[in-house]
C-alpha positions in Angstrom: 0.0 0.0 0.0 2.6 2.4 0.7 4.9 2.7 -2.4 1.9 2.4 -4.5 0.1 5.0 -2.8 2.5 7.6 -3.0 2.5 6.7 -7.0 -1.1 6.7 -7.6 -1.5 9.7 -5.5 1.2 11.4 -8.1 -1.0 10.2 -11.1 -4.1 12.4 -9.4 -5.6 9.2 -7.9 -6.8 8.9 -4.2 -5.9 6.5 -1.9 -6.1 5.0 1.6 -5.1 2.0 3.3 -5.7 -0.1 6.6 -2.7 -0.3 8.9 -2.1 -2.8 11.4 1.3 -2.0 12.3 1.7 1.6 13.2 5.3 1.9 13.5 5.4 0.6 9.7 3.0 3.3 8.5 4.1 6.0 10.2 7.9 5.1 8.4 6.1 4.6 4.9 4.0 7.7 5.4 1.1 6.9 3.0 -1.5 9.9 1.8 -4.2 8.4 4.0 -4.3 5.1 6.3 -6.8 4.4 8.8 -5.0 2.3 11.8 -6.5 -0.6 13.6 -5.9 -2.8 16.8 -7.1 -5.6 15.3 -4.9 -9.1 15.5 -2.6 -9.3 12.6 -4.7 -11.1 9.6 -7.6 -9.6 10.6 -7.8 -6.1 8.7 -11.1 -5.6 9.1 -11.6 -6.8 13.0 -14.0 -9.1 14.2 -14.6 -12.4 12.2 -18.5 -12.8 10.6 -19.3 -9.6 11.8 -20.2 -7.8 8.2 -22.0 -4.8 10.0 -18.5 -4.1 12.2 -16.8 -5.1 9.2 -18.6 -1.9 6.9 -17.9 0.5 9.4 -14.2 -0.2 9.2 -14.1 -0.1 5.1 -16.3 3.1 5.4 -13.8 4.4 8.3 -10.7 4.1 5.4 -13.1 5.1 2.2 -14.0 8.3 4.3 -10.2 9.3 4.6 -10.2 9.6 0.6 -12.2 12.9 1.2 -8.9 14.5 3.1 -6.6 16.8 2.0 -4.0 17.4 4.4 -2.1 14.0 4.5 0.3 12.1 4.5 -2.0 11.1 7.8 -3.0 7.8 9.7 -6.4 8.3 11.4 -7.1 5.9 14.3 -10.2 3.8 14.1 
């Protein structure tokens, strides 16, 4: 996500990520990642939970509307 990003972004095209290792994102410094404290594997948190599951992919989609990255939101 983090090379990439920074190369789409140049290109004009937004985009945002999920972290799950901080320390990794904040070296990387993508435009946008949202950061969780999920277990690793689990990006979008709890197992068979789709409603939990949205709110975290809406979390990161609602990142692509900022401006003033390179920034990792917490979730």
């Amino acid at each position: 996500m983090g090379a990439l990003g920074h190369y789409l972004a140049r290109a004009g095209i937004a985009t945002t990520g999920i972290s799950l290792v901080r320390e990794h994102t904040e070296t990387i410094r993508p435009p946008r990642a949202l950061w969780v404290t999920f277990e690793l594997g689990r990006p979008l948190g709890i197992p068979d939970d789709a409603p939990f599951q949205r709110r975290v992919v809406k979390s990161a989609l609602d990142l692509l509307a900022r401006t003033d990255g390179p920034l990792i939101a917490d979730h």
